[in-house]
C-alpha positions in Angstrom: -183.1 -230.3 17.9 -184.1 -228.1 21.1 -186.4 -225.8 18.6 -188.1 -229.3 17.8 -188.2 -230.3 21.7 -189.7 -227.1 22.4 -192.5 -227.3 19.3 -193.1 -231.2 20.8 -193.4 -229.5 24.5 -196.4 -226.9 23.5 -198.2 -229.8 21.4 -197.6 -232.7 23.8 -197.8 -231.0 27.1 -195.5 -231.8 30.3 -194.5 -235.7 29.1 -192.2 -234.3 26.2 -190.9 -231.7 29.2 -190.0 -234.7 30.9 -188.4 -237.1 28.2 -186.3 -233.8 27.3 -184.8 -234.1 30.4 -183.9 -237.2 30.5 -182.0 -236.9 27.1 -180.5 -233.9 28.3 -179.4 -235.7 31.5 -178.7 -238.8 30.0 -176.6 -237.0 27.3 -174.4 -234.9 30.1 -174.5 -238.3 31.5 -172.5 -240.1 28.4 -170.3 -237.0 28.1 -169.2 -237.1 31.3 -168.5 -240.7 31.5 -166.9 -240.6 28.4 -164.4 -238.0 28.9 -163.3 -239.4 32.7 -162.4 -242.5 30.8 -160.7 -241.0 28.6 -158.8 -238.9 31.1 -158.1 -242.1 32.8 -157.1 -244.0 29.8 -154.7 -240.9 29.1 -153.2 -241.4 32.6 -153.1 -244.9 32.4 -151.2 -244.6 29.2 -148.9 -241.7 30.5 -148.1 -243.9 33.5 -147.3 -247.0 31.6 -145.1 -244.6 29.2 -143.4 -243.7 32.5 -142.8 -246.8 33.3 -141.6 -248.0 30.2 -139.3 -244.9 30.1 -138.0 -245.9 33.4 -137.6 -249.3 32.4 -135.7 -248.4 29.3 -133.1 -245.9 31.5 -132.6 -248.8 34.2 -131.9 -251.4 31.4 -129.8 -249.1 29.9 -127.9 -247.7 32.7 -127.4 -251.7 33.5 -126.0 -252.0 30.0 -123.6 -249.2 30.3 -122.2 -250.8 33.7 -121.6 -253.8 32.1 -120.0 -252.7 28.8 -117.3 -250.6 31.2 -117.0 -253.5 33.3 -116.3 -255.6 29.8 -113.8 -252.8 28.5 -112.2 -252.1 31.6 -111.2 -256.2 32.1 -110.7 -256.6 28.0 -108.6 -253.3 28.4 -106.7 -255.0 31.3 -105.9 -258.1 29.3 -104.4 -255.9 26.6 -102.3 -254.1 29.1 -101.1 -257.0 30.8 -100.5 -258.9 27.0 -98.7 -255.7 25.9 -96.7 -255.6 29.4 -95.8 -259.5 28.9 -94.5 -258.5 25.1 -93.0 -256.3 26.0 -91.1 -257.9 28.7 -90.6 -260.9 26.0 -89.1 -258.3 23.3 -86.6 -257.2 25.9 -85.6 -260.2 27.0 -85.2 -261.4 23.6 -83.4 -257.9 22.3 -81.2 -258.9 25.2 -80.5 -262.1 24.1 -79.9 -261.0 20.2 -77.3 -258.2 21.6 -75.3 -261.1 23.7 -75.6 -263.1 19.7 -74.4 -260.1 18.3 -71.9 -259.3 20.4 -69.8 -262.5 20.4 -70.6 -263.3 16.8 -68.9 -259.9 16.2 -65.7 -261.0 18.4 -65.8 -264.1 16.2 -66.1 -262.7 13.0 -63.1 -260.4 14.1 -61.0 -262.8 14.9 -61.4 -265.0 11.8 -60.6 -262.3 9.4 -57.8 -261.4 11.5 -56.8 -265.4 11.2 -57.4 -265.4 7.5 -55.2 -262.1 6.7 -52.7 -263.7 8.9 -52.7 -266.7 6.8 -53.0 -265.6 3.3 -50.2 -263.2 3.6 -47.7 -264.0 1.0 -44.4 -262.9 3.3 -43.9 -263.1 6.5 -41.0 -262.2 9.1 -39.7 -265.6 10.6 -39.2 -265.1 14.4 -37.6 -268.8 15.0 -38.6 -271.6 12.4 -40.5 -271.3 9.9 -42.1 -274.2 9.5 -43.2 -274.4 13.1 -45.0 -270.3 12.8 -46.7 -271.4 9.6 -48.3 -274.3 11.3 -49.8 -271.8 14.1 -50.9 -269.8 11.3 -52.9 -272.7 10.1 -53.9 -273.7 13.2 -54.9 -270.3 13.8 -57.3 -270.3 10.9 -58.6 -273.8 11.2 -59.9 -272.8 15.3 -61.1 -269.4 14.4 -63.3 -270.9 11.4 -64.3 -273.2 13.1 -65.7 -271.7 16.5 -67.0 -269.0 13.9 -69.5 -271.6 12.4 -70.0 -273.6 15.2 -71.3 -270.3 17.1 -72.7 -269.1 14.0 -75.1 -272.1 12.7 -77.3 -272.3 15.8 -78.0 -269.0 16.1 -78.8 -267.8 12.4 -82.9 -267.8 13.8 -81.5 -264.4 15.9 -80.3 -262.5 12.8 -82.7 -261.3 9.9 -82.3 -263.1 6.5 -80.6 -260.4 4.7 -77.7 -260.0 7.4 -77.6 -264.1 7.7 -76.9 -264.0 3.9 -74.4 -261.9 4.3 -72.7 -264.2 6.7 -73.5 -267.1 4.7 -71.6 -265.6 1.7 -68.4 -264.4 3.7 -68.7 -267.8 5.5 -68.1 -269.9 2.4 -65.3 -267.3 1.2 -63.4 -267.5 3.7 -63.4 -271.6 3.4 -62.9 -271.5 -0.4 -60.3 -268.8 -0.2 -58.3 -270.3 2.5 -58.8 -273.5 0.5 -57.4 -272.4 -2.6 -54.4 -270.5 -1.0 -53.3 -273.9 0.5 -53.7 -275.4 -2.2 -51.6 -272.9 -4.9 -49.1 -273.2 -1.8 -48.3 -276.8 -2.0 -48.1 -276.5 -5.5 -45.7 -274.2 -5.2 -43.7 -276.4 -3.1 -44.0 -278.9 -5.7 -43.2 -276.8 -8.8 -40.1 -274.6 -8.1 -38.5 -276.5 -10.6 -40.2 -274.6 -13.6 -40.3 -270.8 -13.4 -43.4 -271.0 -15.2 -45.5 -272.7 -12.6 -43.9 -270.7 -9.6 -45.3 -267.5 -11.2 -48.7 -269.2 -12.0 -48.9 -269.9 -8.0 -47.6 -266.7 -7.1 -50.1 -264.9 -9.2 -52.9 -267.4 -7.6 -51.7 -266.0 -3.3 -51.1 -262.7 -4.6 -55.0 -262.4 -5.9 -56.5 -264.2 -3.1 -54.7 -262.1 -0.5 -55.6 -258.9 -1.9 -59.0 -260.2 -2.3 -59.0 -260.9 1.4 -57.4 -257.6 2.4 -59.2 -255.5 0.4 -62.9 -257.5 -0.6 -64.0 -259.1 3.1 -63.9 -255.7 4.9 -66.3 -254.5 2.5 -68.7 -257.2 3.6 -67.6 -256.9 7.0 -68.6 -252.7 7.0 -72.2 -253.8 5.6 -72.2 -256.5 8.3 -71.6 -253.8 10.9 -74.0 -251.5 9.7 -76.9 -253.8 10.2 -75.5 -255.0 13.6 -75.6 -250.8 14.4 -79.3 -251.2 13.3 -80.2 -254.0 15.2 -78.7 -252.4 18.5 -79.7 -249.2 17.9 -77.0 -247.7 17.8 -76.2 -244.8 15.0 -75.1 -246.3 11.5 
């Protein structure tokens, strides 16, 4: 282009001099206006980036703040829920070892009361009659302070230990009901040597059974007791 300014300068004199100027000027002209808006539009776009960055590390920073804030009081809550459990579990542990304790004492003494009074011979101290009455009675108050004790609080104990009591439970009323009953019959039938050995055969069983069966149950009894305690099995 400047070879063809320069050919139009020799043929058309000082005006072509002139308009080549201008162009040159006016050219510089656009150029430099052209790149300071672009420089500014690169600062205005770096600023705004700034700011945006800013904005971003404020809101974020705000966020962060907040989210502690919300784990520190939901972490709170969980401590003060876990304190209040815990508080509840010991108080209730507390209460199943006072359960277990005199269900235990009760449990003792109606196997005590039962051996007592399925025992096929005894040694009479005064009159007979009058010690094998205590014996019954004996029985009668231990079985039943056993299941009055007992039924209410079957929710403390886990199923499998409540079945357990359940079980010796109804032995110990069928087996003291049957011995009773093979005793009155023996009463009634010491005419016949037949039915007094019948009868005899019926107490002998049923005291072994107690002597030797119900501690078996007992032991497991007291094993799961240990557990529930913590104490060593």
């Amino acid at each position: 282009m400047e070879a063809t300014l320069i050919q139009l300068a020799i043929t058309n004199g000082p005006y072509v001099i002139i308009l080549g100027i201008i162009f040159f000027w006016s050219k510089s002209l656009i150029q430099f206006t052209f790149s300071r808006d672009i420089e500014e539009k690169k600062s205005e776009l770096s600023k705004k980036e700034e700011d945006y960055k800013a904005t971003l590390a404020r809101e974020n920073q705000n966020f962060t703040h907040q989210l502690n804030q919300n784990l520190e009081a939901h972490k709170n809550k969980l401590d003060l829920m876990k304190q209040e459990s815990q508080i509840q579990f010991s108080h209730l542990h507390l209460e199943r070892a006072g359960v277990i304790r005199d269900l235990y004492a009760h449990l003792v003494e109606l196997h005590g009361a039962m051996v007592d009074f399925t025992r096929t011979m005894h040694w009479v101290k005064e009159d007979v009659d009058k010690e094998e009455s205590a014996r019954v009675d004996r029985f009668n108050q231990a079985f039943s302070t056993f299941k009055n004790f007992y039924l209410p609080k079957k929710l403390y104990l886990d199923k499998g230990i409540a079945a357990q009591l359940d079980e010796i439970l109804e032995k110990y009323w069928s087996e003291a009901y049957d011995f009773d009953l093979a005793k009155r019959m023996l009463k009634m039938g010491r005419d016949t040597k037949e039915s007094y050995t019948i009868q005899m055969d019926k107490l002998n069983a049923i005291s072994e059974r107690v002597v030797k069966d119900f501690p078996l149950i007992i032991s497991q009894i007291e094993d799961e007791f240990r557990k529930i305690l913590g104490a060593k099995v």
